[in-house]
C-alpha positions as CSV (number, residue, x, y, z in Angstrom):
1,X,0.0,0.0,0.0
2,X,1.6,3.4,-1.1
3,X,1.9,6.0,1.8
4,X,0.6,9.0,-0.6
5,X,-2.0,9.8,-2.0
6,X,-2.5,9.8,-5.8
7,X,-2.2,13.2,-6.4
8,X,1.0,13.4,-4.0
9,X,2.7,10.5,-5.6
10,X,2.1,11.9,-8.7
11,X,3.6,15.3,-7.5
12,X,6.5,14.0,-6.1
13,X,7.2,11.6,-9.7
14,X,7.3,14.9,-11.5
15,X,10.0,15.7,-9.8
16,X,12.2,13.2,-10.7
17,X,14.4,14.4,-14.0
18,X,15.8,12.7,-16.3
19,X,17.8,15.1,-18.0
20,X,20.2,17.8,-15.6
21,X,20.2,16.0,-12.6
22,X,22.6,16.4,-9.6
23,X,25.0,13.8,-10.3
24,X,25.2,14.4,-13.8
25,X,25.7,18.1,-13.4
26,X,28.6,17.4,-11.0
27,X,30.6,15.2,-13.7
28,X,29.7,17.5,-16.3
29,X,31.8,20.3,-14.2
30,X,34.8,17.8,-13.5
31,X,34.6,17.2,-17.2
32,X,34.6,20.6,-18.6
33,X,37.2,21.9,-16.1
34,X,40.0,19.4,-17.0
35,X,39.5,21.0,-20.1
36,X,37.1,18.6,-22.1
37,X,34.4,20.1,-24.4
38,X,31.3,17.5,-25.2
39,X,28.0,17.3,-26.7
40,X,25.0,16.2,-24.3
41,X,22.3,14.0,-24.7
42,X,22.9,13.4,-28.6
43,X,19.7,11.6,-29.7
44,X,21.4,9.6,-32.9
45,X,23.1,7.6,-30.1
46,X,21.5,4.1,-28.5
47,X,20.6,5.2,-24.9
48,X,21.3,9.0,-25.6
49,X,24.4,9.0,-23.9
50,X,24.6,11.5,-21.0
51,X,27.9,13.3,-22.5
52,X,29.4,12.8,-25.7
53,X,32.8,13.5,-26.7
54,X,32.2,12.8,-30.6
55,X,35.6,13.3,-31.8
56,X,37.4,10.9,-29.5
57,X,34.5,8.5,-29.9
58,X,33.9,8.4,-26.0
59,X,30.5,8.5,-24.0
60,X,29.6,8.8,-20.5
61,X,26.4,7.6,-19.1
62,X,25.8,8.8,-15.1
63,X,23.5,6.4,-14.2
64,X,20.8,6.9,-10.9
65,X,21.5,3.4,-9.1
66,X,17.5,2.9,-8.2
67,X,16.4,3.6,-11.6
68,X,19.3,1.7,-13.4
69,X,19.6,-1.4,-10.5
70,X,23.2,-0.8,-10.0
71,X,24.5,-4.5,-8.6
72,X,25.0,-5.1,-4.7
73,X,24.5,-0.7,-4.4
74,X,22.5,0.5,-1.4
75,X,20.4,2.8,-3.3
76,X,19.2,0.2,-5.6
77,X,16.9,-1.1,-3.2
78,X,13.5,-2.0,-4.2
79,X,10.4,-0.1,-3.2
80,X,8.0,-2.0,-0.5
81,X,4.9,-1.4,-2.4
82,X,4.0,-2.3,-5.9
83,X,6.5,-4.3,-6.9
84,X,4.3,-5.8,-9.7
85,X,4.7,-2.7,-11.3
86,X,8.3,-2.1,-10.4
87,X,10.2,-5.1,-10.6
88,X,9.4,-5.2,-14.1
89,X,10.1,-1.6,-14.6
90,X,13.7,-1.8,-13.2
91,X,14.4,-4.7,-14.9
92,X,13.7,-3.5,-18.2
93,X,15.2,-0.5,-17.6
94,X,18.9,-2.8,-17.0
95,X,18.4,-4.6,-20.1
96,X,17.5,-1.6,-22.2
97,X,20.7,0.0,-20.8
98,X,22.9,-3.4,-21.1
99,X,21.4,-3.7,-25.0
100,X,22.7,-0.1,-25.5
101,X,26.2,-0.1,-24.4
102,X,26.4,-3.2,-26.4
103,X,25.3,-1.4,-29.6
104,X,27.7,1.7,-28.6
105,X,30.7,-0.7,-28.2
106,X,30.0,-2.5,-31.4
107,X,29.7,0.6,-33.3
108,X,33.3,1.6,-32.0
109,X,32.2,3.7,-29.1
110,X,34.2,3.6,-25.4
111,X,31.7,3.4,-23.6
112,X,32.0,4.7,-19.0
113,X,29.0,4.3,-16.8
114,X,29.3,6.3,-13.5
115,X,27.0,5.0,-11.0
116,X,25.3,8.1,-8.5
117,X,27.0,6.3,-5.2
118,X,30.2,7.2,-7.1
119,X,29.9,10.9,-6.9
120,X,30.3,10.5,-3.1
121,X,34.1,10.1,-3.6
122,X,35.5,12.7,-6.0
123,X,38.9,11.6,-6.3
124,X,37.6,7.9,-7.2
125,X,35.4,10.0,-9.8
126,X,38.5,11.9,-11.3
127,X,40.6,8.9,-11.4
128,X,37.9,7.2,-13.2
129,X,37.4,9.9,-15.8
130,X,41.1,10.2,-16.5
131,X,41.5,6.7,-16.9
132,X,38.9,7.1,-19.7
133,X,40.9,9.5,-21.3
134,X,44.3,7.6,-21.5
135,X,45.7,9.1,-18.3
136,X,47.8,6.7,-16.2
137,X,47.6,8.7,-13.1
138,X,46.4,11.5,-11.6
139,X,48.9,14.2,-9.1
140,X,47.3,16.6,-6.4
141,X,49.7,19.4,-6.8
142,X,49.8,23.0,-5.1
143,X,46.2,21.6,-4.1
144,X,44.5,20.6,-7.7
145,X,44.1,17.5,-9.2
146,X,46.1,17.5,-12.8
147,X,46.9,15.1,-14.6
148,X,50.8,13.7,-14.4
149,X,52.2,15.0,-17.8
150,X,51.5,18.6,-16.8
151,X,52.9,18.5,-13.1
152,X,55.8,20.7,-13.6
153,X,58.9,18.8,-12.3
154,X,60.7,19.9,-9.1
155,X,58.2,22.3,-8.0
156,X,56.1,21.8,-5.3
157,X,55.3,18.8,-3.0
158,X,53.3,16.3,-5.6
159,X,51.2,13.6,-4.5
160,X,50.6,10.3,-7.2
161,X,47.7,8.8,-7.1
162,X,47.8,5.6,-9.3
């Protein structure tokens, strides 16, 4: 039995967005300020792709874990009522997404999924978006996160972080 009433569930679903959320937002910023420019949402892509960086063939999807059933996450956890309706939903939902990298891939596309309960730890975040673009390591040095070819030699106390 749902908690809310039809009207109030149905206020609080509008809220959810699928375009622009939180998460996404915060990778876009990392994103741009290491100095990458990208196309979002490009609808000629399976999935629609969160961000797009056409010329290096590379896509990101940020992925909510409830909506997208991220395995043995906290946040994926079912809802207690109508799960007739939402086990199927969710499941779905992971197939459609799985079918779609699959099709990205084939067509030549990298493909990086970044799961919301990622966010929480933005060095783990960095790392993983540097790795995607051929970095080998990242270095915290004179307190910002660069990547190792442009830490100046010599200067500074530098940290690696493999």
């Amino acid at each position: 039995m749902d908690t809310l009433s039809k009207s109030e569930r149905s206020a609080r679903m509008s809220l959810v967005r699928s375009t622009d959320t939180k998460p996404e937002l915060l990778v876009r910023r990392l994103v741009h300020g290491l100095g990458y420019r990208y196309r979002l949402h490009v609808p000629k892509l399976p999935g629609r792709p969160d961000i797009v960086f056409p010329r290096m063939r590379k896509v990101i999807f940020v992925h909510g874990c409830f909506w997208h059933r991220h395995p043995r996450c906290h946040l994926a956890r079912l809802p207690k009522s109508k799960l007739s309706f939402w086990v199927p939903k969710l499941t779905l939902n992971r197939r459609r997404d799985v079918l779609n990298i699959r099709r990205l891939r084939h067509a030549g596309w990298q493909v990086e999924v970044i799961w919301e309960c990622q966010i929480e730890g933005p060095e783990l975040l960095q790392s993983t978006i540097a790795m995607m673009f051929g970095a080998k390591r990242w270095t915290i040095w004179r307190g910002e996160w660069t990547r190792d070819w442009q830490v100046e030699r010599g200067v500074g106390d530098a940290k690696v972080v493999e």
